[in-house]
N, C-alpha and C positions, 0 to 999 in steps of 0.2 A: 504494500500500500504506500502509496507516497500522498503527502498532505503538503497541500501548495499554499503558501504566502505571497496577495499580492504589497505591490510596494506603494509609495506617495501616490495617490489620487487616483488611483487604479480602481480594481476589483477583481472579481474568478472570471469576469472574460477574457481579463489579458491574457490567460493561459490556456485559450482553444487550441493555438497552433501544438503546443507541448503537449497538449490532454490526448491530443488525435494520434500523435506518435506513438508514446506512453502508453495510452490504454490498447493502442493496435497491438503492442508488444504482451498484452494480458495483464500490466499491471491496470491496480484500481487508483485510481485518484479521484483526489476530496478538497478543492478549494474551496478554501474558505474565505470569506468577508471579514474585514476588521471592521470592528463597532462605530457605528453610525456611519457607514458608507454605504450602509444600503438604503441611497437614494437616490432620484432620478438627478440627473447632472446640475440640472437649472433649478434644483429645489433651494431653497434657504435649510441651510445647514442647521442639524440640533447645537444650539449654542453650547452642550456639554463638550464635542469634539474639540471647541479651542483648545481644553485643558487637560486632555485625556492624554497620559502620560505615554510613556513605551510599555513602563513596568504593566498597565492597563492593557492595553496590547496583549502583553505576555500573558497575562492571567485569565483573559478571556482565550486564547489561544492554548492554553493548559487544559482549560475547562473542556476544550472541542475535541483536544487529544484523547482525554481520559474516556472520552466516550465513544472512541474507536475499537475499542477492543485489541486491539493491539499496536506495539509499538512499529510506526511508518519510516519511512525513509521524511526528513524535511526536505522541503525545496521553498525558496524565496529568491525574490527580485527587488533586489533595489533597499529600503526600508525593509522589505521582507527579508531579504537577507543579513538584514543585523538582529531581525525578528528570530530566525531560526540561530544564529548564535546562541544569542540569549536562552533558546529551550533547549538548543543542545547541551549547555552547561549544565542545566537541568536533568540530563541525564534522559530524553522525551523520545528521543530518533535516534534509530540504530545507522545511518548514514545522513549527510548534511551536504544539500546540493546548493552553493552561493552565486548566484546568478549578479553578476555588478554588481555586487551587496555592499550600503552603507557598514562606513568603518565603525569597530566601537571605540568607546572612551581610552584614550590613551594612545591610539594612531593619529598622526597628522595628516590632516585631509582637505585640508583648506588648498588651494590655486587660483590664479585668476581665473580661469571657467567653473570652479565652484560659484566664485563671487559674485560671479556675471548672472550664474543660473539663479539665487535668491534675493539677490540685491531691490528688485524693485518689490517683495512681498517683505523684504528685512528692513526696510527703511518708512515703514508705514509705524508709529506709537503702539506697543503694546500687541503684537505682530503675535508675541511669544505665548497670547493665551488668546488666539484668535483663531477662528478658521482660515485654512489657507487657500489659494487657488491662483497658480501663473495665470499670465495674461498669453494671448495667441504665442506671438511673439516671443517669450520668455520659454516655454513649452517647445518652441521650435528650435531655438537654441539651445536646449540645456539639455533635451533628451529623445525629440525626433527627428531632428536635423536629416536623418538618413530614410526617412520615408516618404514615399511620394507626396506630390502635394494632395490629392482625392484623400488617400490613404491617415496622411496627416490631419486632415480636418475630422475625418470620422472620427480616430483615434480622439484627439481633444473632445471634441463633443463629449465623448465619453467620461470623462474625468469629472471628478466630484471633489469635494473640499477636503483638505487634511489638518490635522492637528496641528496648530503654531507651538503649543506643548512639546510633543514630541519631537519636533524640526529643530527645538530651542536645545532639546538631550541630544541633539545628536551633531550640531553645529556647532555647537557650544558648550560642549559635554565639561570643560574645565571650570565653564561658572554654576554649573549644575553641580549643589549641596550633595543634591540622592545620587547622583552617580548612578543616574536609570539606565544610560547607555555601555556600564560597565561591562565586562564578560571572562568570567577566573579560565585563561588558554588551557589551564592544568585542568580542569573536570569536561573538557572534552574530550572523550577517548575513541569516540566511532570514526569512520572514514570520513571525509571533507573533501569534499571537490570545489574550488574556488573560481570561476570563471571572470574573466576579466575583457574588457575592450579596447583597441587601441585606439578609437575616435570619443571614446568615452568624456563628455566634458562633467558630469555631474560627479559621477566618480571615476575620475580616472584611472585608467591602468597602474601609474602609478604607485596606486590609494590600496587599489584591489592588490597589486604585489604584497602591501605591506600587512593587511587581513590576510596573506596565505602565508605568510611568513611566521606571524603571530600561532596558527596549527599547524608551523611543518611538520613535528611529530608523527601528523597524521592525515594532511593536506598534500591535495594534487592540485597545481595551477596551470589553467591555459588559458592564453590569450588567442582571443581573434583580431586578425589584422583588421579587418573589411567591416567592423560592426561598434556598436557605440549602445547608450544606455538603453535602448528601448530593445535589446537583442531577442527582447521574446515574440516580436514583429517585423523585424525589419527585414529586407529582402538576404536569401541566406541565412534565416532562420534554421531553414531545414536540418542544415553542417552543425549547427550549434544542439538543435535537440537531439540528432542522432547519435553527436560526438556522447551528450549528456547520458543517453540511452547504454551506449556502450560499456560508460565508466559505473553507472550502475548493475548492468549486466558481470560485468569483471569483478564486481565490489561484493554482490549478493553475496556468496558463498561463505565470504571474510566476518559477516555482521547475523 
């Protein structure tokens, strides 16, 4: 079973293209929704999301685990993928698949195309206990830059509001007291596959080196040249889920 986390402003559509490979292959997968994203794009956001932390995140995402029956392989993107660190420390997945995954507390992850990518939603008062949502333009640069323009608009439409909370743990995880974005590298033991992008502006390759370095113990990292943060759509998707497919195929037996 593999149990998928989507990332910032997403949902379980971003993960048809992986679902259709994945389940063709016999596995089952179970994407899940983070709390208060399930709404339609242009809705007014529940005002709880401004201040819904990570750790909140984590603990509704524990909740969904426990009631699988058994323990899944994780997979996340993006936010999702610092989502699934955190449950891996938890001991929750017998394998941990990190797709561009934000870094936790104590990686350096800042660069100018971070800056670029939040600066117009970070410079708005009180950003940090707000709902968030880029603007067209902000969206285009920071993480679909490599999809068509059709392709790119649908995708946006798509998007829905994200926690200024949890943006605040993870961009700023040093002025963060709780240290929600924190993750003990020593209580990960299961397998780690780390994927990374070389056009990546939101998190860079990099950013993503420095997340695989953190589990080399028990981490495998590849980059793709040809692909940037939105890899779970972008043209050339296919190489990336089949490569993902494989590394899970070769992992099974270990976990």
């Amino acid at each position: 079973m593999i149990f998928m986390v989507h990332g910032m402003w997403a949902g379980p559509w971003c993960w048809k293209n992986y679902r259709h490979v994945l389940e063709s292959a016999g596995y089952r997968c179970v994407a899940t929704t983070l709390p208060y994203h399930d709404m339609a794009p242009h809705d007014i956001p529940d005002p709880r999301l401004g201040t819904t932390s990570l750790l909140d995140y984590v603990a509704a995402l524990e909740r969904e685990i426990a009631r699988l029956g058994e323990k899944p392989i994780l997979m996340g993107h993006s936010m999702g993928g610092l989502l699934v660190q955190m449950l891996g420390a938890r001991g929750l997945g017998k394998a941990l698949v990190l797709l561009t995954p934000a870094a936790p507390a104590g990686l350096p992850a800042v660069s100018p195309s971070v800056m670029r990518s939040f600066w117009r939603m970070q410079t708005t008062w009180g950003w940090w206990r707000k709902p968030l949502r880029p603007t067209p333009a902000d969206a285009r640069y920071a993480l679909l830059h490599l999809l068509p323009e059709a392709q790119r608009r649908q995708t946006y439409e798509r998007f829905v509001f994200e926690s200024g909370r949890a943006t605040f743990e993870i961009g700023f995880w040093f002025l963060d007291r709780r240290g929600a974005s924190r993750v003990d590298a020593s209580s990960i033991t299961c397998p780690v596959l780390v994927v990374g992008a070389a056009q990546d502006r939101m998190t860079p390759a990099a950013v993503v080196r420095r997340v695989a370095r953190k589990y080399a113990a028990v981490a495998t990292y590849r980059e793709f040249e040809h692909h940037a943060h939105w890899i779970v759509e972008e043209p050339g998707w296919e190489k990336v889920a089949h490569y993902t497919l494989g590394w899970i195929e070769a992992t099974k037996h270990a976990v």
